[in-house]
C-alpha positions in Angstrom: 10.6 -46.6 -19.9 12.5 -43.8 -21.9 11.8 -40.2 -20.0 13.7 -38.5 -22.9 11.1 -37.9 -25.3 8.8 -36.6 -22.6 11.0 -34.5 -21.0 12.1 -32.8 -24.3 8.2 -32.5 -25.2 7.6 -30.8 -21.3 10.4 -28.3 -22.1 9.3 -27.2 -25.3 5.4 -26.8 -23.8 6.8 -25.0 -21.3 8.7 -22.8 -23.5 6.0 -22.3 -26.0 3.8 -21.2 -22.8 6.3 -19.0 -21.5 6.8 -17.2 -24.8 3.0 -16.4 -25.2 1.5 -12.7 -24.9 -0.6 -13.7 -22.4 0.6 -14.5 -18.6 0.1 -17.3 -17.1 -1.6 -17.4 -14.0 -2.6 -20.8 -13.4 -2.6 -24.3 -15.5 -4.9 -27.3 -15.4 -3.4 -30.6 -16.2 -5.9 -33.0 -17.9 -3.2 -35.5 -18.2 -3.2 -39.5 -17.7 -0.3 -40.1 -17.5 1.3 -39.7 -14.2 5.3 -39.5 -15.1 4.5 -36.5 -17.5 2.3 -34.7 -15.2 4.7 -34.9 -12.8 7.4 -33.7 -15.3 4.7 -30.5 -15.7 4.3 -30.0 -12.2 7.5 -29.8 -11.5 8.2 -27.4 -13.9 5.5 -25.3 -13.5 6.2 -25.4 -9.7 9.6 -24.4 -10.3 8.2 -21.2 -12.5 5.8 -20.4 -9.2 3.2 -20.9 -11.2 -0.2 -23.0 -9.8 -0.8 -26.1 -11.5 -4.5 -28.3 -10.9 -4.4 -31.8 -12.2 -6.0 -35.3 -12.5 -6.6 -37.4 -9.2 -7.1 -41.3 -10.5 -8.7 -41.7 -7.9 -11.1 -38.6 -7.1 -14.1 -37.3 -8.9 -12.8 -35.6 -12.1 -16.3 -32.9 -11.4 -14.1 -32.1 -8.3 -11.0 -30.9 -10.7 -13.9 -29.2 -12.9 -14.8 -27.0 -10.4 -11.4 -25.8 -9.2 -10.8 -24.9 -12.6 -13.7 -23.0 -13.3 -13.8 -21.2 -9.8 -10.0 -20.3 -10.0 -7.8 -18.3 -12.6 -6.6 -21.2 -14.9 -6.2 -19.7 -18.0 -3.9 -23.2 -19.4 -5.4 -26.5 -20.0 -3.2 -28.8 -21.2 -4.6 -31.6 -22.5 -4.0 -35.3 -23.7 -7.0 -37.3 -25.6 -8.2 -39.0 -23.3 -9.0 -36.1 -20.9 -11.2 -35.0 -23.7 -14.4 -35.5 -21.9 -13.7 -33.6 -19.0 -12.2 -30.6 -21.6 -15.8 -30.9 -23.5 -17.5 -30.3 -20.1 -14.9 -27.3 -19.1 -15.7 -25.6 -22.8 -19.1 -25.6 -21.9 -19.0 -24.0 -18.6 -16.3 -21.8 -19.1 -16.3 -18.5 -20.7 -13.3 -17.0 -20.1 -11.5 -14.9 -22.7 -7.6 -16.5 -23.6 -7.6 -19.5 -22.2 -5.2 -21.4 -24.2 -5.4 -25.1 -24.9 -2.3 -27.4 -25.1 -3.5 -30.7 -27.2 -0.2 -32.6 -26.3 -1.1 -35.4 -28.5 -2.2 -33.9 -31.5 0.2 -33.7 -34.3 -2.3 -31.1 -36.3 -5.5 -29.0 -35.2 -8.2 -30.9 -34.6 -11.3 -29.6 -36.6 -13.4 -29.4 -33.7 -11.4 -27.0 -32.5 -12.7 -23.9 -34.9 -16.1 -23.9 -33.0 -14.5 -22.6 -29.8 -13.4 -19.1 -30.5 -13.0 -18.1 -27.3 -9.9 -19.8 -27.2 -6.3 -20.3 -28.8 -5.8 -24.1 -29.2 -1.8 -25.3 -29.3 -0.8 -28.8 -31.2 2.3 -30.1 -31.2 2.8 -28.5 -34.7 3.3 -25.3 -32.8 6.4 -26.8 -30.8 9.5 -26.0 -32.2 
């Protein structure tokens, strides 16, 4: 398996993330696909910065309520966490949170009903 493509996609979320006006104080990864969540852990971990993320194996309510009880204000997202994203929105009202769709080329249209938060696409990657 090539590792270029997703390493060069980790960078640029991270750097997008970085470069935001709001700071990050903790990310959820709702990711399934261990060798890039890894890649995101490891680079969040090496910006001190608290990352929660998928077990395959645990309850995925578990991973909701860490999220909602702690100060995760990133979710980055692939589609087929969607589910567990739809049951965060609806719990969570929290003011910028910011939404990475890492495998979304545009803006979903779904996306315009959640105003409480800025959604990212890979259109916003440089």
């Amino acid at each position: 398996m090539c590792y270029k493509l997703p390493i060069k996609q980790v960078t640029s979320w991270i750097n997008v993330l970085t470069s935001t006006n709001i700071p990050i104080k903790s990310v959820a990864l709702l990711i399934n696909n261990s060798p890039v969540q890894n890649l995101f852990i490891e680079q969040f971990s090496h910006l001190n910065i608290k990352t929660y993320q998928l077990i395959k194996e645990a309850d995925p309510n578990q991973l909701l309520k860490q999220i909602l009880n702690s100060d995760c204000n990133i979710l980055m997202v692939d589609r087929s966490s969607y589910p567990l994203l739809r049951q965060v929105m609806s719990a969570d009202t929290q003011q910028n949170i910011i939404i990475a769709l890492t495998q979304e080329s545009w803006m979903p249209d779904w996306t315009w009903t959640f105003t409480q938060c800025h959604f990212l696409s890979q259109q916003d990657l440089p």
